[in-house]
N, C-alpha and C positions, 0 to 999 in steps of 0.2 A: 629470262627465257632466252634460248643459245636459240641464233638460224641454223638451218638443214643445211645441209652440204647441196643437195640440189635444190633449184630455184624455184624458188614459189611459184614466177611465172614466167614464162618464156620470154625473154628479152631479143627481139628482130635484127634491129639497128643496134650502128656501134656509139650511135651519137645517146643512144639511149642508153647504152651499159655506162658509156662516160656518166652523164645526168644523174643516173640511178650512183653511181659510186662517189660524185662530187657532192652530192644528198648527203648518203652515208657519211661521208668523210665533214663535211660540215657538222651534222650533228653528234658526231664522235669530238670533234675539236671543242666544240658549247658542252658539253656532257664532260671532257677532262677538265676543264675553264673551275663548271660547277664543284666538279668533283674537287679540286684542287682548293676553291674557295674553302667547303667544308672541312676539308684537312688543316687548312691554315687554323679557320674558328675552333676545331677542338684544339690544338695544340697552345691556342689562347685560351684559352675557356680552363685547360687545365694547368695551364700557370699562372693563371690569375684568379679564377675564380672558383673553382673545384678540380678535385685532384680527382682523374678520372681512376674509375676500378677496372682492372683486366677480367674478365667472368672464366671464369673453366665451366665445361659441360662435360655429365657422363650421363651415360645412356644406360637407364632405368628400364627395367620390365614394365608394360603398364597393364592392369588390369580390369579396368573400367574401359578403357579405349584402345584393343589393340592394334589400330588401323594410327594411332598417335603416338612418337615416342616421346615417355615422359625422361627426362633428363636434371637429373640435380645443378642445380647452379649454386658454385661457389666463387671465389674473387683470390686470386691470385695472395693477397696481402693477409688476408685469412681462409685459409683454406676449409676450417673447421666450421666457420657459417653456410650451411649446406642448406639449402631449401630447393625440393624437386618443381622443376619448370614444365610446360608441356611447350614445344616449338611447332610451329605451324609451317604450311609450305613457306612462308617468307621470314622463319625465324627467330617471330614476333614471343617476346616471354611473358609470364603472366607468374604471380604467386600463388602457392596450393598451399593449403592451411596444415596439412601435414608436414611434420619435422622430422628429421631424418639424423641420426647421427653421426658423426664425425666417419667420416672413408679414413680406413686403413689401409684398404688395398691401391695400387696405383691406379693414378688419373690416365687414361689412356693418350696417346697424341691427340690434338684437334685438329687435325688437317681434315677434318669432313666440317668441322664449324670455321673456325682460321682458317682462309688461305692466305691473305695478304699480310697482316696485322697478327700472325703467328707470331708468340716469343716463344724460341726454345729457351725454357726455365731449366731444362734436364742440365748435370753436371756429373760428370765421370762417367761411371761404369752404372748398371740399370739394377743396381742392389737397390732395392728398397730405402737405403739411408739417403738415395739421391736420386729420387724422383723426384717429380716435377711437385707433388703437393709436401712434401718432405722441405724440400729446397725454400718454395714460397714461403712456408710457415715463417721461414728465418729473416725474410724477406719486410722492411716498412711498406708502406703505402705510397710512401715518396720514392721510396726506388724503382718499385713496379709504374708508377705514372713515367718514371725516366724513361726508363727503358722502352716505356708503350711511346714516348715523346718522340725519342732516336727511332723507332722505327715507322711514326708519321714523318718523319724528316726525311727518312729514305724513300718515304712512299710516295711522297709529293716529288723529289729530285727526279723520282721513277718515272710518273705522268708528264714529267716535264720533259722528256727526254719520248715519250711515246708522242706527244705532240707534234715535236720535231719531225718522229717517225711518217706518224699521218701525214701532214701536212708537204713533206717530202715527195713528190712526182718520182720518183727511182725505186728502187727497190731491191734491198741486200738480202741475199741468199747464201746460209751458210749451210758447210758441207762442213761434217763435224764427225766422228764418230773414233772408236777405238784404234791403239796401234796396228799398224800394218790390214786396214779394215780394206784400205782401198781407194781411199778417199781422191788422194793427187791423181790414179788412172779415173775417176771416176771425173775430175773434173778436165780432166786432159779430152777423152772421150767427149763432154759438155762441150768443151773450145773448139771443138776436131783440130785438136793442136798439140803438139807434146813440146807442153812447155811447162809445167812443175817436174821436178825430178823425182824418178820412182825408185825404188830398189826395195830387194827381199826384206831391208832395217829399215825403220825409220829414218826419214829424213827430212820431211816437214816440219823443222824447229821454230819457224815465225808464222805471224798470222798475214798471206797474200792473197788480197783483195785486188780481184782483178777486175778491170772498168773496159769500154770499149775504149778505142782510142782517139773519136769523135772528142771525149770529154776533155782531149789533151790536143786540141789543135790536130788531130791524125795523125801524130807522132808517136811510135810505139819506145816505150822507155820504164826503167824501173825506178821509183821514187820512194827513198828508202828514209821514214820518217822519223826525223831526230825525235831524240829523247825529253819529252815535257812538253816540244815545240806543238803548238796547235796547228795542224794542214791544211796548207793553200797552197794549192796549184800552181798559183800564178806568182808565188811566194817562193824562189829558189832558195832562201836564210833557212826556209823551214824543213828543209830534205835533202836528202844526195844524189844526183842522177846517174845512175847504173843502164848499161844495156840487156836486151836482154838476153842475151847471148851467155850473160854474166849471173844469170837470175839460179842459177845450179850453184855456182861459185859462192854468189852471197849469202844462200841460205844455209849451206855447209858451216861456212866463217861466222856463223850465230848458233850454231849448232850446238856449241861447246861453252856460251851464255845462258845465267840465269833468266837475264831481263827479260821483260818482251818485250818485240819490235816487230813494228807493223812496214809492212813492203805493200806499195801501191802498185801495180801493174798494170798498166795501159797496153791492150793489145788489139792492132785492125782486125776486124772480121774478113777473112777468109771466103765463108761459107755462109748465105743470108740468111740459113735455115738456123745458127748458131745460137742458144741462148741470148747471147751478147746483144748481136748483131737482128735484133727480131724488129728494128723502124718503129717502133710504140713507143717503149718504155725503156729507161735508162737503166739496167739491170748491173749489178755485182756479184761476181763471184768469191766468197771468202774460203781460201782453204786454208783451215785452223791445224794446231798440233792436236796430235792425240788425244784424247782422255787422260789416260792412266801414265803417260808418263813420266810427269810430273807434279807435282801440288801446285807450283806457281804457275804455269801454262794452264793446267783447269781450274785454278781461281778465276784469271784473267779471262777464261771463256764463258765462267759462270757470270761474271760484270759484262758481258757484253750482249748481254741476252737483250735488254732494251734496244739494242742498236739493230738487229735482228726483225727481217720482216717475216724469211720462211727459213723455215732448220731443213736441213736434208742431212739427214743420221744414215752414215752408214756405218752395215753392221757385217759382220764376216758371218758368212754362213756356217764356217767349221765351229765357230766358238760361243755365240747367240751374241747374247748381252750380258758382259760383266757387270759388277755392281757398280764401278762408276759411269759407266753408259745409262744402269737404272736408273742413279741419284741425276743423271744430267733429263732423263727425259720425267722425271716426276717433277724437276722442278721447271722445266719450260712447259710440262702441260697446265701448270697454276694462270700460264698468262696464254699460252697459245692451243688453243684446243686439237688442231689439227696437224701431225707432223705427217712430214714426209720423209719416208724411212726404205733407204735400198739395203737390199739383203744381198750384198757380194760374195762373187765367188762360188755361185748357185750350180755353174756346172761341174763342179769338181765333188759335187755330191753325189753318193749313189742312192741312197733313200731320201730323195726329194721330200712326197709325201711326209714322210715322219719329219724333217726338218720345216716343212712350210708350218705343220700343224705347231709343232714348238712354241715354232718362233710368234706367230701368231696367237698364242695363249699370253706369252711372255707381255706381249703388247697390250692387251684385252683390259690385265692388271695396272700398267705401266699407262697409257691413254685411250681410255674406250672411246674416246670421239672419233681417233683414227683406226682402230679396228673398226668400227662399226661402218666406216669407210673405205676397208680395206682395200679393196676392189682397184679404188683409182689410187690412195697412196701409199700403200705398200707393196713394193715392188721384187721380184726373185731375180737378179739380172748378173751377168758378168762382165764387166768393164773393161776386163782385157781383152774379150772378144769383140769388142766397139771399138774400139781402138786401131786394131787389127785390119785393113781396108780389104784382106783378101776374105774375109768372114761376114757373115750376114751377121745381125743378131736382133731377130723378131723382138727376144724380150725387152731388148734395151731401145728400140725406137719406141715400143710400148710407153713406155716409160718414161724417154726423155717428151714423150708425145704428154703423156700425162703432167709432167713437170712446168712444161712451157703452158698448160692450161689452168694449172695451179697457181701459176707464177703471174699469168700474162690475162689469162683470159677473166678468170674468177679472185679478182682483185680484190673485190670485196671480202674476198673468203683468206685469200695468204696473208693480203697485206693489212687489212683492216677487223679480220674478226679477230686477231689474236690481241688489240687492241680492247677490240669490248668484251673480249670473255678476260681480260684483264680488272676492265673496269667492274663488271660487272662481280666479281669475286672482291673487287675492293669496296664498294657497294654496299653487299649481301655481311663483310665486316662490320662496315662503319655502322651499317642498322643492327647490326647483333651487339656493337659496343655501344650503340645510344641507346640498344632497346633495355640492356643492362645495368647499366649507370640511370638510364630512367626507375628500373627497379630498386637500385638503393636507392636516390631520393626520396624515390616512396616511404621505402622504410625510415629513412632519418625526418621523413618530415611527421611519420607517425610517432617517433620515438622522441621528437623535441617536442612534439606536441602533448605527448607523455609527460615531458619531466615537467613541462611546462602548470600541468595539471596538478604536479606534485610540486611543486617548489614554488610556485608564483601566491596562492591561498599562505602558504607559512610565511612566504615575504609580507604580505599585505599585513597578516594579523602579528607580525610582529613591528611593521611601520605605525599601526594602529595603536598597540601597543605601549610603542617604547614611552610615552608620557606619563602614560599611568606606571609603568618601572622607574621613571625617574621621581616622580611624585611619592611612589611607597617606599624608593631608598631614600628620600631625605626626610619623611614622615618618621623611619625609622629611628634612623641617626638623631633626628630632633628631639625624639620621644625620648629615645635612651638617654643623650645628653641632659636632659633633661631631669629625668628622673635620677641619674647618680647624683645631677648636683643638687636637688630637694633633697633626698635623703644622708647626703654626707651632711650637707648644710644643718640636719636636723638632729642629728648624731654629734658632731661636733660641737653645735651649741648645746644640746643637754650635756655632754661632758665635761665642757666648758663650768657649764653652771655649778655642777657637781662640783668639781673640783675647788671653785672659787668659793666653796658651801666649806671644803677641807674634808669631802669626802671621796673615797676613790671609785673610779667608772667601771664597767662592768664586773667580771667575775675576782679582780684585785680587792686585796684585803690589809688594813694600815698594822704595821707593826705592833706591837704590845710594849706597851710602855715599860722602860728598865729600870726605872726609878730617875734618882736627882742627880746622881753622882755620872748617870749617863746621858743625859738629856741633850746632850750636843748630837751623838750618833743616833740617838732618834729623831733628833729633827733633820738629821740628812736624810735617813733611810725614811725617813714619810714624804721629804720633797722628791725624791726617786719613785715611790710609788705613784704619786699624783703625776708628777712628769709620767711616767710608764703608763699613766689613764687615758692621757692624751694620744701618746702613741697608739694603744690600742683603740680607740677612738678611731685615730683614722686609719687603722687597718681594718675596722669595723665596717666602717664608710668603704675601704676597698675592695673589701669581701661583699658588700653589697652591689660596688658598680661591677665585679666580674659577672656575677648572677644576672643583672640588668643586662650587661652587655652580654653575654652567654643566647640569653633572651635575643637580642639585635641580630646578633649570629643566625639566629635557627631561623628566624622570619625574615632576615636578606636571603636564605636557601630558598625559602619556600619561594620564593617570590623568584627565584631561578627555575627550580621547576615548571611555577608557572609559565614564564616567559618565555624560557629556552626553550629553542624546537626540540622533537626527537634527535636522536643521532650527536648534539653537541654534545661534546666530553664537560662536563659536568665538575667543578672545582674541587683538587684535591686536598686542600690545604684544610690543617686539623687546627684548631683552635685551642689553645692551653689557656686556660683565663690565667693559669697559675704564674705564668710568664709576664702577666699585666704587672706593669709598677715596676719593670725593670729595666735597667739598660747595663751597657758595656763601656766604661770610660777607664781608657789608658792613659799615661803622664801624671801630674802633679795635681791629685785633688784640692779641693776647696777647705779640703781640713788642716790640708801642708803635708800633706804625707803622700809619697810617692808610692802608685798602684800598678799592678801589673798584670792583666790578665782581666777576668772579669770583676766588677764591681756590683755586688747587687743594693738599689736603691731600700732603707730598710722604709717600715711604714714611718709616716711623719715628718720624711724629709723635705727640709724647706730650703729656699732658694735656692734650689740645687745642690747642694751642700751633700746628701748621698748618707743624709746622718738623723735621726728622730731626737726630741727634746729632752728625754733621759740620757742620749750621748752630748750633750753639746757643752762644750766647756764653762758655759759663762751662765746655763742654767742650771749646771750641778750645785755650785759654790752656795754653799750655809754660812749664813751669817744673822751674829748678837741680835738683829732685828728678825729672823724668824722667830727668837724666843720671847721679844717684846718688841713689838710696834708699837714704839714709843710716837712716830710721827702720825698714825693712823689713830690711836688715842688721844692724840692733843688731836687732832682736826674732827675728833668725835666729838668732844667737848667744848671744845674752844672753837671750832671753826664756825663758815658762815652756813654750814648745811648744805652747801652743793653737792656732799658726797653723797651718794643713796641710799637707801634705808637696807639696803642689803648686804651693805657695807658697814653699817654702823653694828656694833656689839651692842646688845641691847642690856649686859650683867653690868648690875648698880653695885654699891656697898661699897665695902672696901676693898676690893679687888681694882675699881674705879680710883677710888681715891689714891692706891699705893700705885695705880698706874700714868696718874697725874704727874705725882712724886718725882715716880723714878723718872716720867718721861724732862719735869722739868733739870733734874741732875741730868739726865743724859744729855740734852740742850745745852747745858754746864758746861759738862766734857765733854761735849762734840766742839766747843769752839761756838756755839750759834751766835756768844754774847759779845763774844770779844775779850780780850785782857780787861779793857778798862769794868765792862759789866762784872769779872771776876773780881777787882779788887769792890768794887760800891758795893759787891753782893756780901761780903766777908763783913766788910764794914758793918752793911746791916745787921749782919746777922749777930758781932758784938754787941751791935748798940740794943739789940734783943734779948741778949744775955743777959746783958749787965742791969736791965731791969727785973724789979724782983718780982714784981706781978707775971711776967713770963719767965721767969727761972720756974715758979710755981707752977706754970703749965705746961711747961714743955718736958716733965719726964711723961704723964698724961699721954701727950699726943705723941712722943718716941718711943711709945711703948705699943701703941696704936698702931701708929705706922708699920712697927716691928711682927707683932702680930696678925696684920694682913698681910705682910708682905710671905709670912709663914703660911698663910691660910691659901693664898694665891701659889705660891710656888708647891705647897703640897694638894689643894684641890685641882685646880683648875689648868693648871701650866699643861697636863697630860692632851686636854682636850682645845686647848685656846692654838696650842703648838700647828694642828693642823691645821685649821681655821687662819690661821695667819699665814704658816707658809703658802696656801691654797689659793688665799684672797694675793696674795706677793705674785702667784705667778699667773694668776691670771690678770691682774695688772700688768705685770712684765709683756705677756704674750699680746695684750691687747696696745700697751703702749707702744709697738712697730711703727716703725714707718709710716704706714697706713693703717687706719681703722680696721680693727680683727685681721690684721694680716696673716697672722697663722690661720686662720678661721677660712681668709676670703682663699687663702694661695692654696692651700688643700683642696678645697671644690674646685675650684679653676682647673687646678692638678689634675683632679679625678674628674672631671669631667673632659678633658682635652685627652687626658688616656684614654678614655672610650670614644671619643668621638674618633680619635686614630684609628682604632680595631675596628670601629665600622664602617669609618669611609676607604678603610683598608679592602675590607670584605664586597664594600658596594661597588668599590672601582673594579676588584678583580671581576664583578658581574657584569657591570659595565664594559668591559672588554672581551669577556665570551661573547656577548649580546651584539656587541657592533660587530663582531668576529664573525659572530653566524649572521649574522644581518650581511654583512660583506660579500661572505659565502653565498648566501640564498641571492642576493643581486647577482652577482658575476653567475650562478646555477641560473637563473632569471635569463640574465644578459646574454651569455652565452647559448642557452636553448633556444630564445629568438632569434639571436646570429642563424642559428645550425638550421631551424624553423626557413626563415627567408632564403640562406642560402639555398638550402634542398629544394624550397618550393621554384625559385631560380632556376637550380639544374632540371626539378623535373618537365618546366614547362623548355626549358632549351632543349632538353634531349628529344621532345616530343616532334620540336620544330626541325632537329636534326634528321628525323624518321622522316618527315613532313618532305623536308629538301631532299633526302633521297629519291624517296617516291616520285617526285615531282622532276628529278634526273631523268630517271628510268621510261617515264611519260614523255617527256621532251625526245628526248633522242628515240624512244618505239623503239627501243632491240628488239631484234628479232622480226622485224617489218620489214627490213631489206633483202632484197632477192640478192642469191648467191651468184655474182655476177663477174 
């Protein structure tokens, strides 16, 4: 709430306008103090602990409340998050459950929401591609917090620079207005002095700030202050002393510079009635350059607006107010509610009337606080005619009369209220940007609290979970490993058996015997058949573990679906059983033959070797003992019986005896007896001769012999052939290294291939699963983060509101009489 220009209540004494202004002035200083604190904590608050939102408002139609305007609120960083607000006399936002969508049309200025804490977002020219919610969109969240940071930074430099102000006994008055407006007669006239230089051109090129000359020991002199140097008085390093005689001179000789430079002028009062010279108050006069002409001169006047207790804008009555006299008086009315504005040159009008009414509308737009005060601070006057000693001039004693009571009398009102309707607009920001940053909290503390909802239940039941997934992949894997090794194990041995019977394993069929004259190439091509039983045997046993493991496969999937939450990408990898049993080995195999490219493992390769028992060199090879097992006939016979009955031929007769026979001659010539056995056997066998009771029996039994040996190699040789190579190789095979090593290395084999493909299958599940388990924690982790922090900001921003209020209360604006 602003004070009235007139006093609430009549103040008698001057000891009581002091009281009532030292009041003021104190709780203005505690209320920037305050004010300054809370700037510092947001500007913390949003670098360390939340990154504040910029809010835009547009002003919505409303139709439930047309005494309220409803206004969409969006945020700078996103502009297309639009929710309509309704604001209250203090600003205060709230959420409406209606959504609005995305604004196309432009965001209008916020100088009715922003005054202090305004960012112009706008860039270039006002086409639609570069408005202000155009521009935002493009805009992070970290930028817009910058940008909002640098202009806490200035806002705080700002207060600290208005404390100064207050707390200051003196009081600068600047006179300010367009080229050739008036400005130097107007303050000549002020001094009853002609001492700034006038002419038809400009010629005010620096800023001369003129003091009495009390301030300077009662020495009138010009103190022309260096460049950067900080000024003291009593500081001659810090300035140049000029006369004033010289003070035309000097400002000419800067006339034709960019910089600016500030001239100090100390001049005795003359005349007691003199602004200056009024025995109260320490008063300055600043006459500024022009507005318009130059950009560096009204930069440097728009920077000094802090330093600034009361503006006196003059304005030429032939020309009103250009647009940089606008943009100078809309931006001092953000801090100074009331100016003072002489309208020079007034009698060289002839339609007064239509020029007061102008100019006065002109203003209305420009600061209604001083329109609405017209009366005492806008003035119609001509400054040359005050100047003038042979000319009266009613309007301008009017006037300087009003000035000196502006200036001097109602202190409260020049020097001090431009301070709280300063604060006061930085205030009515800071509560609009904590009331709006308390609004997203809101919303982020509902939407963490959201995902929280959703994402904390899938964490738990997959923590719950993950025991029984690790229980059903090794239950798996253990089952299948399992089951290919029972069933090769059980396959390989019936083949096994089979074969060592001299019969061949599954759908293999033994050659057809070609008679006697071939009997050697059938006993090869039937030991290739039985060898080729075993091979199929264990591609049998192969084709059984892809199925089992096929099986592994589909029930580690299922066991995914069950697991895995929604949403995880779900394993793409395709399973070829047909690829089982194989690998790729480049260099020098195990056979001696140099490979190159791939290598496919066939069934029944052992040791690694890349090769099955029909390939393998040293189990191809046929020999005289597949045709007669001479040594497995003598240990049928003759031996001690350890061999087993399934081993033993159980065909008598003479098939037996002629295999006695031959086995004892092969014995002969194998060498088993030795040389000397050869000669005693010969011996004997004359001294058998030569008796005649055995000459008489022995064509008998060589005839015997002879005809078994016929009966054997035409009955039975077809069918004993198998049976013995059969029984040879499963001897062979089993006499390894180790017990059934062909037997045991195949299950081994095949089951370590499938235990591969499934722990293959169960790790890649294993790692979706920790993957989404990771996921849903840090979705977990980070919604509680976002959860606490918002709950954080909404309960700070609340205390924000809280300290404002609790400013506004302290200091009672608007409780001080205009004094």
């Amino acid at each position: 709430m602003s004070q009235t220009y007139m006093p609430i209540r009549p103040v008698a004494k001057a000891e009581d306008v002091q009281d009532a202004y030292n009041q003021h002035k104190d709780r203005l200083v505690n209320a920037i103090d305050s004010t300054k604190s809370i700037l510092s904590d947001i500007r913390s608050f949003n670098k360390d602990d939340w990154v504040v939102r910029y809010p835009q408002l547009k002003e919505e139609p409303s139709t439930t409340a047309p005494n309220t305007p409803l206004r969409s609120l969006s945020f700078a960083d996103d502009p297309s998050n639009v929710t309509p607000v309704r604001l209250g006399p203090t600003r205060s936002l709230s959420y409406s459950d209606a959504k609005e969508e995305e604004a196309t049309d432009e965001i209008p200025p916020l100088s009715s929401d922003f005054h202090v804490l305004r960012l112009d977002l706008k860039l270039g020219s006002a086409s639609s591609a570069n408005t202000a919610s155009s521009l935002v969109s493009q805009l992070e969240k970290s930028s817009i917090a910058h940008l909002l940071d640098e202009r806490l930074a200035n806002s705080i430099a700002h207060i600290d620079k208005l404390r100064l102000r207050v707390q200051d006994t003196s009081s600068k008055v600047l006179v300010t207005g367009d080229l050739n407006a008036g400005k130097s007669t107007l303050v000549n006239a002020l001094l009853r002095r002609q001492i700034m230089p006038v002419d038809q051109q400009p010629c005010t090129t620096a800023f001369c700030e003129v003091h009495d000359a009390t301030e300077n020991g009662d020495v009138e002199a010009v103190h022309i202050v260096k460049a950067g140097a900080a000024y003291d008085p009593a500081d001659d390093s810090t300035f140049t002393l000029a006369a004033i005689e010289d003070l035309e001179d000097i400002i000419a000789e800067y006339e034709t510079k960019d910089a600016e430079h500030l001239l100090k002028v100390y001049l005795a009062g003359k005349d007691q009635n003199s602004l200056l010279s009024n025995g109260t108050v320490n008063i300055s006069l600043i006459d500024a350059p022009g507005l318009n002409r130059d950009s560096i001169k009204t930069t440097a006047l728009f920077a000094r607006q802090e330093e600034i207790d009361v503006v006196v804008f003059v304005v030429s009555a032939e020309n009103h107010f250009t647009l940089s006299a606008k943009e100078f008086l809309w931006t001092a009315s953000n801090e100074k509610a009331y100016l003072f504005i002489v309208v020079n040159k007034y009698d060289m009008i002839r339609n007064k009337d239509k020029c007061k009414r102008i100019v006065l509308e002109q203003i209305k737009g420009l600061s209604p606080r001083t329109w609405e005060d017209s009366n005492d601070l806008v003035h119609f006057v001509d400054s040359a005619s005050a100047v003038n000693d042979d000319k009266e001039s009613f309007a301008f004693d009017e006037m300087e009369a009003a000035l000196r009571s502006f200036v001097l009398t109602k202190r409260s009102k020049s020097k001090l209220q431009p301070v709280e309707t300063f604060l006061l607009n930085l205030l009515g920001d800071i509560e609009l940007l904590a009331s709006a940053n308390k609004l997203v909290a809101e919303a982020e503390v509902a939407q963490a609290r959201a995902e929280l909802a959703e994402a904390k239940p899938v964490l738990e039941k997959m923590k719950s979970g993950r025991d029984k997934l690790e229980e059903g992949l090794e239950s798996v894997e253990e089952e299948g490993v399992g089951k290919t090794s029972t069933k090769a194990k059980k396959v390989l041995s019936d083949a096994l058996e089979q074969v060592g019977s001299g019969r061949p394993f599954g759908s293999l069929q033994l050659p057809s015997y070609p008679g006697l004259l071939s009997v050697w190439d059938y006993a090869r091509d039937v030991r290739r058949i039985l060898l080729e039983s075993l091979d199929l045997a264990v591609k049998l046993a192969e084709d059984e573990a892809r199925t089992v493991t096929s099986d592994g496969v589909v029930q580690i999937k299922n066991l995914g679906e069950e697991h895995l939450p929604a949403g995880v990408e779900r394993s793409r990898r395709i399973f070829m059983p047909e690829a089982m049993f194989s690998a790729v080995r480049r260099g020098k195999g195990s056979n001696g033959l140099k490979t190159r490219g791939k290598a496919v493992v066939v069934a029944g390769g052992a040791h690694g070797l890349g090769i099955g028992l029909a390939s393998r060199p040293e189990m191809q090879e046929t020999t005289f003992l597949d045709l007669f097992d001479v040594n497995h006939q003598f240990f049928l016979h003759f031996g001690d019986g350890s061999k087993s009955s399934s081993e033993a031929d159980s065909t008598a007769g003479a098939l037996s005896v002629v295999g006695v026979g031959v086995g004892a001659l092969t014995m002969v010539g194998g060498q088993a007896v030795g040389v000397r056995g050869v000669i005693e056997g010969m011996v004997r066998l004359s001294d058998f001769f030569s008796n005649e009771n055995a000459r008489k029996w022995a064509l008998p039994v060589v005839g015997a012999v002879t005809i078994g040996a016929v009966v054997y190699v035409i009955l039975e040789l077809p069918s004993s052939i198998p049976r013995t190579i059969g029984r040879r190789i499963k001897v062979s095979v089993e006499a390894e290294e180790d017990d059934h090593q062909w037997e045991s290395e195949n299950i081994a084999r095949i089951g370590r291939e499938t235990r591969k493909v499934l722990r293959l299958a169960s790790w890649d599940l294993r790692e979706r699963f920790r993957g989404a388990m990771e996921e849903r924690g840090k979705e977990v982790k980070n919604a509680e983060e976002n959860e606490k922090r918002a709950l954080k900001a909404q309960e700070w921003f609340a205390s924000v509101g809280e300290r404002v209020g609790n400013v506004r209360v302290n200091a009672r604006f608007g409780e001080v009489s205009a004094v």
